[in-house]
N, C-alpha and C positions, 0 to 999 in steps of 0.2 A: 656133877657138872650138868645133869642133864634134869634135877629137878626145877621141876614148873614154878610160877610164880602165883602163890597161894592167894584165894580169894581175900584174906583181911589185907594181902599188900597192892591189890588191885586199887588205884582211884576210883572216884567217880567217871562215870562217861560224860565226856562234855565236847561240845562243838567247838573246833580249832582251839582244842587246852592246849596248846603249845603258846600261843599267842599272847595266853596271861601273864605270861613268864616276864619277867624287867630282861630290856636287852635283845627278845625273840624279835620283835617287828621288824627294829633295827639291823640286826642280822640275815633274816629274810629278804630284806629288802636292797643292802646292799649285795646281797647275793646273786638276787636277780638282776642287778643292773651288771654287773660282773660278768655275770652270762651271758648280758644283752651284750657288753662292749667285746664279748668273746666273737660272739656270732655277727655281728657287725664286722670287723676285722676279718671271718672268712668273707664274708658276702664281697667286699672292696677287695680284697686282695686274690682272691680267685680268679673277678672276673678282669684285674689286671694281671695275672698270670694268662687268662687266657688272652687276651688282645694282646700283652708284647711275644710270648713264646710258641703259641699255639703248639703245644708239645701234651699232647694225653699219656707222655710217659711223666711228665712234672704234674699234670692233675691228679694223676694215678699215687706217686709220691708224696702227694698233699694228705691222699689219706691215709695211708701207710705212716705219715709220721705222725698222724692224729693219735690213730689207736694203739703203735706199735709200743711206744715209752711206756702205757699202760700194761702193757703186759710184761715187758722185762725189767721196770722200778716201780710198780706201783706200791710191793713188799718192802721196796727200801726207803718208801715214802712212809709207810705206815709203822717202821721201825721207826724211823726218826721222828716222827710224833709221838710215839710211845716215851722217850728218851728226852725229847726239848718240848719248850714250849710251842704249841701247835697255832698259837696265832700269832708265831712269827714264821713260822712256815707259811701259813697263809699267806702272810705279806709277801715272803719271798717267790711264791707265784705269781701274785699280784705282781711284784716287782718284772717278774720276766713278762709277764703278758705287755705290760708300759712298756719296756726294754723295744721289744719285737713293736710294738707299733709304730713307735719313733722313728725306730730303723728303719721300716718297710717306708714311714711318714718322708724323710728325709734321702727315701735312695728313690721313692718313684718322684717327687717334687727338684730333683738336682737332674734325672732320669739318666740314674748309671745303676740304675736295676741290672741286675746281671742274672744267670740261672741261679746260679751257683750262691750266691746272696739269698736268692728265694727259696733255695734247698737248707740253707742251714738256720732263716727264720723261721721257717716251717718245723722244723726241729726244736728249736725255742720253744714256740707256742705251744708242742708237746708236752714237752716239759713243764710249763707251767700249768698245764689242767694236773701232769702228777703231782705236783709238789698241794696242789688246791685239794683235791680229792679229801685221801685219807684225814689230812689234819681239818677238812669242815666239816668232815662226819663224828670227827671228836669231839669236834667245838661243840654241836648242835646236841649232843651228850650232856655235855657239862654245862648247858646254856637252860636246856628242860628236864634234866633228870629221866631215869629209866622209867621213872613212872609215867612220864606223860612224852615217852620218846618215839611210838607211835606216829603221832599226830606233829612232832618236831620233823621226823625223817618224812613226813607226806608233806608235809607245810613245804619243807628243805625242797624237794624234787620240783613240785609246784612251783617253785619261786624261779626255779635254775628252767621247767619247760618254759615258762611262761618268757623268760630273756630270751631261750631259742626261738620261738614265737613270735617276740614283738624284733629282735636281731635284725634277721632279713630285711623286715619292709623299712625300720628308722635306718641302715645302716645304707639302703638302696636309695632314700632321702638326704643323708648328708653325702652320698656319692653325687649324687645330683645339684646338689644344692652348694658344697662346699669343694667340690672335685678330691679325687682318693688321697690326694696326697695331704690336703688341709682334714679331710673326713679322717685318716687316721690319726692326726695331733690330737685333731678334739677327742677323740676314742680314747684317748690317756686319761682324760679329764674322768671319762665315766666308770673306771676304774676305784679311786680314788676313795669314795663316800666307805666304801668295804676297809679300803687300807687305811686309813684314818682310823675309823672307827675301833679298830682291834687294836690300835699301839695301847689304848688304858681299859679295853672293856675289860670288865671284873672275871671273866670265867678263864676255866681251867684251872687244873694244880695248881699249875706255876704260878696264878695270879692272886690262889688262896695259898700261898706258902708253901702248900705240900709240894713232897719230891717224891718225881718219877725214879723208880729203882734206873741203879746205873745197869742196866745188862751192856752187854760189848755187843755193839755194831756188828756182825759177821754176814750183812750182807747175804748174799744169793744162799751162803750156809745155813742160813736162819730158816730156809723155806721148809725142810722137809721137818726139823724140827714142830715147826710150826703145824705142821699139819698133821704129825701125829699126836700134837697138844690137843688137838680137837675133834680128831678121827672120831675119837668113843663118844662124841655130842651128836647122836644123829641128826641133829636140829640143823647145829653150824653146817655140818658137814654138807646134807641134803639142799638144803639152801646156795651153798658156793656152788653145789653138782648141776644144781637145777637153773641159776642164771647164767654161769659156764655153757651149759648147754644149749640155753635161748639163743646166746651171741653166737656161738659156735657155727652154729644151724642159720641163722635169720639176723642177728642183730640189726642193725640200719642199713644193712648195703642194698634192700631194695627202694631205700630213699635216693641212692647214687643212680637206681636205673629209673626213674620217676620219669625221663623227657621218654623214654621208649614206652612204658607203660599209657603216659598222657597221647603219645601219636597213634596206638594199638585200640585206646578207645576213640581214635575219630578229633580230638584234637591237638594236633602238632601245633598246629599251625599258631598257635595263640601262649603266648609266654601265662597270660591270665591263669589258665586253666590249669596248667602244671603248677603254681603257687599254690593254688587253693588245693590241690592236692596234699602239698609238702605242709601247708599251716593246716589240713585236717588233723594229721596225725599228733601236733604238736598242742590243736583245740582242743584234742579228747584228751590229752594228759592234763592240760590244764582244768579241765569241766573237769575229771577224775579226783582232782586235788579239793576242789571245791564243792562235790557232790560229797564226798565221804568223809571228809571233815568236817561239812554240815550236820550232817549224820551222825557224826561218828562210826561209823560202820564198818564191818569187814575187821574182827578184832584177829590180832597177828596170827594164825596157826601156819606149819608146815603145808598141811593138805590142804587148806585155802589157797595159799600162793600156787599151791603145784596145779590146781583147778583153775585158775587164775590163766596161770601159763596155757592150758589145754586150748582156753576158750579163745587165747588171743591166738594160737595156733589154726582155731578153721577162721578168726578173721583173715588171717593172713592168707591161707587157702582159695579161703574165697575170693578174697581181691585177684588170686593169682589169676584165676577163671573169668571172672567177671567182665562181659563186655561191654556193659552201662555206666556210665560215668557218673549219675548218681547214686548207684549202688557201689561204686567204686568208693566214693566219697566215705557213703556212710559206713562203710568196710575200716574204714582210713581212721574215722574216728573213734571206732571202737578198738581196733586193735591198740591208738594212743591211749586210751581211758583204761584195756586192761595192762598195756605196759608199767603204767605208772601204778597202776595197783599192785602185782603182782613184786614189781621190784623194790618199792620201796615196804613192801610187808616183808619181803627176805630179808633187805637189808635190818631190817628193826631186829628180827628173831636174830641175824647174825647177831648185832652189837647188844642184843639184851644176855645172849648167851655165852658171849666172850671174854675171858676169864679179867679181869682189870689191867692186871700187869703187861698183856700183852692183849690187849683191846686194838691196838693202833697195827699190830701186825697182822691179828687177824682181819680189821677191815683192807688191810693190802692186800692179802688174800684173794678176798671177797671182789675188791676192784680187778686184782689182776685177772678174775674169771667173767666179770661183767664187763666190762672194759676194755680187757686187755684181748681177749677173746674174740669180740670182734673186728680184729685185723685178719680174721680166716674167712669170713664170712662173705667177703668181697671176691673169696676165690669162686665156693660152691656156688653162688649165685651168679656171678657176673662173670667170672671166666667158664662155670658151668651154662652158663646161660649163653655165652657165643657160639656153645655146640649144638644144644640143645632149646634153645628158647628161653627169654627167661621166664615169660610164664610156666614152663616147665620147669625148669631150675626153680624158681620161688614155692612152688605147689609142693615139689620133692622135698625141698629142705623145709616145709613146713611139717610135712606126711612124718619124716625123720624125726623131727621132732615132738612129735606127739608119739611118738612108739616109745622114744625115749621118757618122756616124760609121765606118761602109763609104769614104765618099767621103774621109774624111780616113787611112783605113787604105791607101788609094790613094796618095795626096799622101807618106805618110810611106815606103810603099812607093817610091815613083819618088826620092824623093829621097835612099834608102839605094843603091838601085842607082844614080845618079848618081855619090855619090861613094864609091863603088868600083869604078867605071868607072877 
């Protein structure tokens, strides 16, 4: 399970090889707008939670139910693409993402918005990033092959920051322009191009005939199974340990304290300033996608990604400290540039090192540790941070994680010298 992939099965190194692929652009690309009509849909419907309910226990609950479905079905998302066909999984999140926008579309435009409405659309839209997840990381497998899945899984991340990215400001333009309740109709619309496109694209099994083995559905029973399917892969294993621990520690929730951090350097006062903060992070993952793909660079290893992690660990440090707003910035953009590096080079080593038959459970795995993971993350730092500061809380749970991640640069160390012993 754990041998390497030998230099004769190595490709060539090429700039965006995933791109050459029939089918990859297309994919990519409805990917990103997917993303984009994802994060459009928060940006509208947030800032109409906030102006009917003013309730920061319902803000609070918006993220809880973002990340939380990731960590308790992401596993039973990545079974059932192991088992059916995964692009109609996809559609089926697809499906709930249109569902929940319609809904929100037609309860803030009739305006019998209720909490309680907005408690279990918000739960929806969970839902549909699990169901999206595991089955696009299988697609994007079977769309570029292991050979050049590298460069698919960075293209993948790229396509999906880059909808976080441009989300916000088109989504904050059709709030303006078309009012929330018409901004989310049309937001169905931009869903679409993705769900269309997979009802006849040629990839996966199921679309070349072959059959996924019938294993039985056992749910939540499947996990421990699963994990000591891949315990003896120090590769999988260190990898799920190691972005597990990213979220655990840091994930995004010091994006959620971004208006305190913008007032701490001196500008509250300007909605401007705190943007440019929240699109740094999301510009360096996308320069990230497009520098190294250029390149080609940064080919998959263990101790790469775990170096990776270190380095975005004093960005984050630094930011914590930092009372310069352009050094804040450029803090912002490197720690995006090494996120995206570091997590989409785990992810590749997981799915190149996961056994076939059960590819789609170990990427739930893998999600429920990246993903799922940071629904904690919002405690250490932002409920840590009401005690303690959160410059102090972000600085700590960075310092944590870098001990941590030294500690598993050890682990992943001993057990290369092991076996080549």
């Amino acid at each position: 399970m754990n041998s390497p992939t030998t230099d004769a099965e190595k490709p060539p190194r090429q700039s965006f090889a995933a791109l050459r692929h029939p089918g990859a652009r297309m994919y990519l690309v409805g990917s990103a707008l997917a993303m984009m009509a994802d994060n459009i849909e928060h940006v509208i419907t947030y800032w109409v939670i906030f102006q009917k309910f003013q309730s920061p226990a319902l803000a609070g609950f918006a993220v809880i139910s973002h990340w939380l479905p990731f960590l308790l079905f992401s596993f039973l998302s990545g079974a059932l693409a192991d088992r059916y066909d995964p692009r109609r999984i996809v559609q089926f999140g697809m499906g709930l993402f249109m569902i929940a926008s319609l809904c929100w579309g037609y309860l803030i435009y009739t305006d019998t918005l209720e909490m309680w409405h907005a408690g279990v659309l918000l739960i929806v839209h969970g839902f549909a990033g699990v169901f999206w997840g595991p089955a696009s990381q299988m697609l994007i497998h079977d769309i570029v092959g292991g050979a050049q899945l590298q460069s698919g899984v960075r293209l993948l991340a790229t396509s999906r920051k880059l909808g976080i990215l441009l989300g916000p400001a088109i989504g904050g333009g059709m709030m303006l322009l078309f009012g929330p309740a018409l901004g989310l109709l049309v937001n169905v619309l931009i869903y679409l191009p993705l769900t269309l496109w997979l009802w006849k694209a040629p990839y996966g099994k199921h679309a070349n005939g072959e059959k996924s083995p019938r294993r039985a559905l056992r749910g939540f029973a499947d996990i421990l199974p699963t994990i000591r399917s891949v315990a003896g892969n120090s590769t999988i294993f260190s990898m799920i340990l190691l972005v597990g621990a990213a979220s655990l520690f840091i994930g995004s929730a010091h994006q959620a304290q971004m208006p305190e951090f913008t007032r701490d350097l001196g500008y509250g006062q300007s909605g401007l300033y705190y943007s440019v903060l929240l699109a740094a992070n999301a510009a360096g993952a996308v320069i990230a996608g497009i520098v190294l793909e250029s390149g080609n660079l940064l080919e998959a290893k263990p101790r790469t990604a775990i170096i990776l992690v270190l380095i975005w660990c004093f960005a984050i440090a630094g930011f914590a400290i930092s009372t310069s707003y352009p050094l804040s910035l450029a803090l912002l953009f490197i720690s995006g540039f090494m996120n995206l590096a570091y997590s989409s080079m785990a992810q590749t080593l997981v799915q190149l090192n996961a056994p076939t038959e059960i590819r789609g459970r170990v990427i739930g795995l893998y999600n429920m540790a990246f993903l799922g993971m940071m629904t904690f993350s919002g405690l250490s730092i932002g409920v840590g941070g009401s005690f303690i500061g959160i410059h102090w809380s972000l600085g700590l749970s960075a310092c944590a994680l870098s001990l941590a991640t030294v500690g598993l640069m050890a682990y992943v160390s001993a057990r290369q010298r092991a076996a080549s012993a």
